[in-house]
N, C-alpha and C positions, 0 to 999 in steps of 0.2 A: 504494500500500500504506500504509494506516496504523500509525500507529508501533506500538500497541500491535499490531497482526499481526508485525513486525519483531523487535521484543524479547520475542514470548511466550516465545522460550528460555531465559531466565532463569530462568525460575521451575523450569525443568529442568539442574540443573549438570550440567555435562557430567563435572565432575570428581570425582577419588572424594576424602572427606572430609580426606584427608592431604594431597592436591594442594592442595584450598582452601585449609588450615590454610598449607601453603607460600607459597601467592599472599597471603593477609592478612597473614602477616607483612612479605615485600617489601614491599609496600606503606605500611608504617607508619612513619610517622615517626620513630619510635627506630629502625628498619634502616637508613634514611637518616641516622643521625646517626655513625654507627658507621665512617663514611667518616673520620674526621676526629679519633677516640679512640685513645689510644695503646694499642698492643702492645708495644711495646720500647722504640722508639725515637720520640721526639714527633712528631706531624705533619708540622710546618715544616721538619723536617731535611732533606728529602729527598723526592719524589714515587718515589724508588724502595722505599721501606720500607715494608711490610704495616702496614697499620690492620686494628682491630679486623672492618670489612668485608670484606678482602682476604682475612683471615684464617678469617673465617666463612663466605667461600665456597670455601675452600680444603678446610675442613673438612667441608664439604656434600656436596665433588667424594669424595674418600678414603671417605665414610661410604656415599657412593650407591656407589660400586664392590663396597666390601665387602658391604655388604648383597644386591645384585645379584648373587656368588657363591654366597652363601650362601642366595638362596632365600628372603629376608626381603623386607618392605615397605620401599620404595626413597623414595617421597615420603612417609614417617613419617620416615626418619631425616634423609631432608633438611628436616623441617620442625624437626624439636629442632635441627640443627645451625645451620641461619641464625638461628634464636631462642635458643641456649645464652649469647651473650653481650649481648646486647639491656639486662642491669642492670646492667653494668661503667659505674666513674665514668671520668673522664676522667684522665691522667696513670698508665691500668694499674690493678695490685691496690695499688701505694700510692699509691691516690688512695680505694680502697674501704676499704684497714688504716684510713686516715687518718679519712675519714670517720664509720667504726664506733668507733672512738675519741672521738673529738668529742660523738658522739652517748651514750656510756657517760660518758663525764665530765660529760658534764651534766645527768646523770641516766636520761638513757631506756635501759632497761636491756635492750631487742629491737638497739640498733646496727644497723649495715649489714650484709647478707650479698649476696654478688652474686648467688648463685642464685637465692635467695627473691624479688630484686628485677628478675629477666629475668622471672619465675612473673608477677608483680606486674605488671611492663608489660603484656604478653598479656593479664591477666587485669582488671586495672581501670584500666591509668593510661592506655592507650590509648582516645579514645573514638572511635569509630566506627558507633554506633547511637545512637537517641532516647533508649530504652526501660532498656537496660542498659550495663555498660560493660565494658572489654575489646575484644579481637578475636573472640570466641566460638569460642576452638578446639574439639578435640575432646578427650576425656580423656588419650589415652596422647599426645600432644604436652604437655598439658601437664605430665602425671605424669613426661614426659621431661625438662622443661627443669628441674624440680623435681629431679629425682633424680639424675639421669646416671646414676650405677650401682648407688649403694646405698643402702638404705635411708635417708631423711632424718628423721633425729627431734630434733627441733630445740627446745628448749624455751619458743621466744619465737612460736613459730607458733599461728595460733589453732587452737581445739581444731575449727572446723568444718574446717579444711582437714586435719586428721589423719583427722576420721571419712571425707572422702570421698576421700582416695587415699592412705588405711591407710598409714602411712609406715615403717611396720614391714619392710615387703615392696619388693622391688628394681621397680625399671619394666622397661619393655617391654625384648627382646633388642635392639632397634633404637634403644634409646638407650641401651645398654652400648656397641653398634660408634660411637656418635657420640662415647662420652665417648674411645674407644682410637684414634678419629678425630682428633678434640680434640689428643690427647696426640703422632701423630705429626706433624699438620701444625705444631707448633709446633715441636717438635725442631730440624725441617728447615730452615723457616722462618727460623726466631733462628739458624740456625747460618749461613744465608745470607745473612741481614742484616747479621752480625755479622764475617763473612770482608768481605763488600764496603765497610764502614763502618769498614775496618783496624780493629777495635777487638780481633781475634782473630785468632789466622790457623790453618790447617790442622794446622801443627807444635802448636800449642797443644794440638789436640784429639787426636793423633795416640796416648797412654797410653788410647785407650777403643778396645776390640778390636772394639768394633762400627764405630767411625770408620773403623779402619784394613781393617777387613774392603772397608766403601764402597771406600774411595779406592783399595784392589787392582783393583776391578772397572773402577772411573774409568780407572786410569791402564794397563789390559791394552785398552783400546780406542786407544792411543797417543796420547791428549790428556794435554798435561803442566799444571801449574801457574802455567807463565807465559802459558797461553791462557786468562787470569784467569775472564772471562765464562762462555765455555764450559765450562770446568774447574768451576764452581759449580752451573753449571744440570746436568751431566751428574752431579754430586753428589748435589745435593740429589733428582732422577728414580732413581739407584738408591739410595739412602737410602729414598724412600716407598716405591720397590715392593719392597726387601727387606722390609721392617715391616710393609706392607698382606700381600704372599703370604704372609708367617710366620705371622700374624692369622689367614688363613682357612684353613692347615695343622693349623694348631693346632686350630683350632674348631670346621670343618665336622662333626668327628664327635663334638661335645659338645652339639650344637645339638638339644632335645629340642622339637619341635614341638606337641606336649602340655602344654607349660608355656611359651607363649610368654607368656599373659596374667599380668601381676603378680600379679594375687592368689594364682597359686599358687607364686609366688617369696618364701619369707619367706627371714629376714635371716642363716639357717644354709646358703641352698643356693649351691654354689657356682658362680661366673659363670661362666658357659657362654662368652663373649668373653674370649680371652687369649692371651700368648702361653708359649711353652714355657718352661721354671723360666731357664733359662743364658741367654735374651735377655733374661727380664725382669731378670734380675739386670744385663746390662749397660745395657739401659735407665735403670736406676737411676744403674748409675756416671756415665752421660753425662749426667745431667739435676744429678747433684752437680759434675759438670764444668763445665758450662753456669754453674752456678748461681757458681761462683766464679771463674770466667774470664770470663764476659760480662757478665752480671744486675748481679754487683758493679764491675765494671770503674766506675774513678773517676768516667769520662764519663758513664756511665747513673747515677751514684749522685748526682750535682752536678744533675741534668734531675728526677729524680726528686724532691730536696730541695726542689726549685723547686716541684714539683709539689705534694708536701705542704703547702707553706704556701702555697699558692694556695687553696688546699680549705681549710683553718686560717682563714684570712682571709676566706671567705668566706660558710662555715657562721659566724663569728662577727659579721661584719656583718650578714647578714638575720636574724641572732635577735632583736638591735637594731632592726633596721627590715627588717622583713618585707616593705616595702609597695616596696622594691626588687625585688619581683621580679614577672612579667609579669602582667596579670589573671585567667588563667586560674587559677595557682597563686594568688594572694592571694584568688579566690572559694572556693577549697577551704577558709580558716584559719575557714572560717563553722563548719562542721562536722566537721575533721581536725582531727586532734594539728599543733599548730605546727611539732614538731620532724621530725616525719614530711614535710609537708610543704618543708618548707625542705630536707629530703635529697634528694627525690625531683627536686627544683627543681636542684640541684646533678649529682647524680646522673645526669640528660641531658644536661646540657652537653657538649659537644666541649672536646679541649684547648686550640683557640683563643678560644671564646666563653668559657672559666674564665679563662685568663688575663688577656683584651684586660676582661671585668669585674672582674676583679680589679684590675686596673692603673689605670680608672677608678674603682671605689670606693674606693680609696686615693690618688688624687691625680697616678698614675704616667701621668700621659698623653703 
């Protein structure tokens, strides 16, 4: 058999357009990178702690269930979830505050947005073809990694990206369930990270009547909290499926199949993905909980400091000498804005590759 008889399959995907969109993502070098970007806690601490990848597949798992209830496209929402955080810089969101700072002080007045810059990877900084660049998704993947829920009107976007996914207007219902996706797998997550990493313990969390609702259900199946391990995993599993069924109790009958496509979602209609008023309200409380019990906790604030002036130090030296950084990015400064390039150069890094260059550029060897 000759090859070209072997491979005529190709030119017939088997796959339907949001599958592909999933596999090209995998595939791409910034998903691969994602291994090794911080969510909480930095890399090196620990092989038990969720990175940015752990975390996107987590999110992917949560978004395909709910979607799969509700009767939506299942390899669309997992295509926006493995690609929602593909533009985060390394060291978290204060490694992207830090950068969009650096970048406003020295004038360039668009700064960093992490969404704009997951859009950005997918859409040009990946190459993958001769001819153009990007991964070539399909629109409602990328109108999803672009919006998650609501309208993005952003004033540093160019005007062709407003005319062609109308930014006035919400995306698709399947990248509303990825952004409430997004939002439980982290809860859960950071709460798990942060019990097993002592940096929090359960009594801390225990004033949020959603926690405590969890840990009734946890501890009526006769596992106590000196069965550490177990005691966490059986947590954090009815923590996501209280959150996930409340999601689709809530929704299933606000789901108008008549208005799945954006355009006729403008920026007055209300999201169809939610949960009922008295969870989200306790959502709220436990995410302000979170936010000064764990996020602030010293330990993460001292990793994080580190972090910013890693990012400091090294947006500041390739401004100086640009020609520190690999061929591919110093062939772009022919044609690109300097300072765009040198973020986006940043911007892929892993925590270890920001650091161990950083520590080299400065002499910290």
């Amino acid at each position: 058999m000759q090859a070209s008889d072997r491979f005529h399959h190709i030119n017939h995907d088997f796959r339907n357009p949001y599958a592909r969109d999933r596999d090209r993502i995998i595939h791409s070098g910034n998903f691969r990178k994602l291994e090794y970007k911080t969510q909480v806690f930095l890399n090196q601490e620990g092989d038990f702690f969720r990175t940015r990848l752990t975390h996107s597949i987590e999110v992917s798992q949560i978004a395909r269930s709910i979607t799969s209830h509700l009767g939506l496209n299942e390899s669309l929402a997992e295509a926006i979830a493995l690609a929602h955080d593909l533009g985060h810089t390394p060291f978290g969101h204060i490694g992207g505050d830090t950068l969009d700072e650096c970048l406003k002080e020295d004038g360039f007045k668009n700064g960093f947005e992490h969404n704009f810059q997951s859009f950005r990877v997918v859409s040009s900084i990946e190459k993958r073809y001769k001819n153009f660049d990007g991964l070539n998704l399909t629109f409602a993947t990328l109108e999803g990694i672009l919006k998650h829920s609501y309208p993005y009107k952003k004033s540093f976007l160019p005007q062709i990206i407003d005319k062609q996914f109308n930014l006035e207007t919400h995306p698709s219902i399947e990248a509303m369930v990825v952004d409430r996706a997004d939002e439980i797998a982290y809860m859960s997550h950071d709460i798990d990270d942060g019990i097993n990493s002592g940096l929090i313990s359960f009594d801390d969390l225990r004033e949020s009547e959603l926690i405590q609702e969890v840990l009734n259900k946890v501890e009526e199946e006769g596992i106590s909290e000196d069965e550490d391990e177990m005691f966490r995993y059986r947590f954090s599993s009815h923590l996501i499926n209280h959150l996930v069924y409340s999601l689709i109790e809530c929704s299933k009958d606000r789901i108008d199949s008549s208005k799945i496509l954006s355009s006729t979602l403008d920026s007055k209609t209300e999201l169809s993905i939610g949960f009922e008023p008295k969870l989200e309200t306790e959502i709220k409380k436990l995410k302000k909980l979170l936010f000064s019990k764990l996020y602030q906790h010293k330990d993460i604030m001292i990793k994080m400091f580190a972090g910013k002036q890693a990012i400091k130090g090294l947006y500041s030296g390739l401004m100086k000498e640009p020609k520190m950084m690999p061929e591919f990015y110093c062939k772009q400064l022919e044609n690109k804005n300097k300072h765009r390039v040198i973020a986006d150069y940043i911007a892929s890094m892993s925590d270890r590759h920001a650091l161990s260059f950083y520590n080299e550029m400065y002499g910290k060897i």
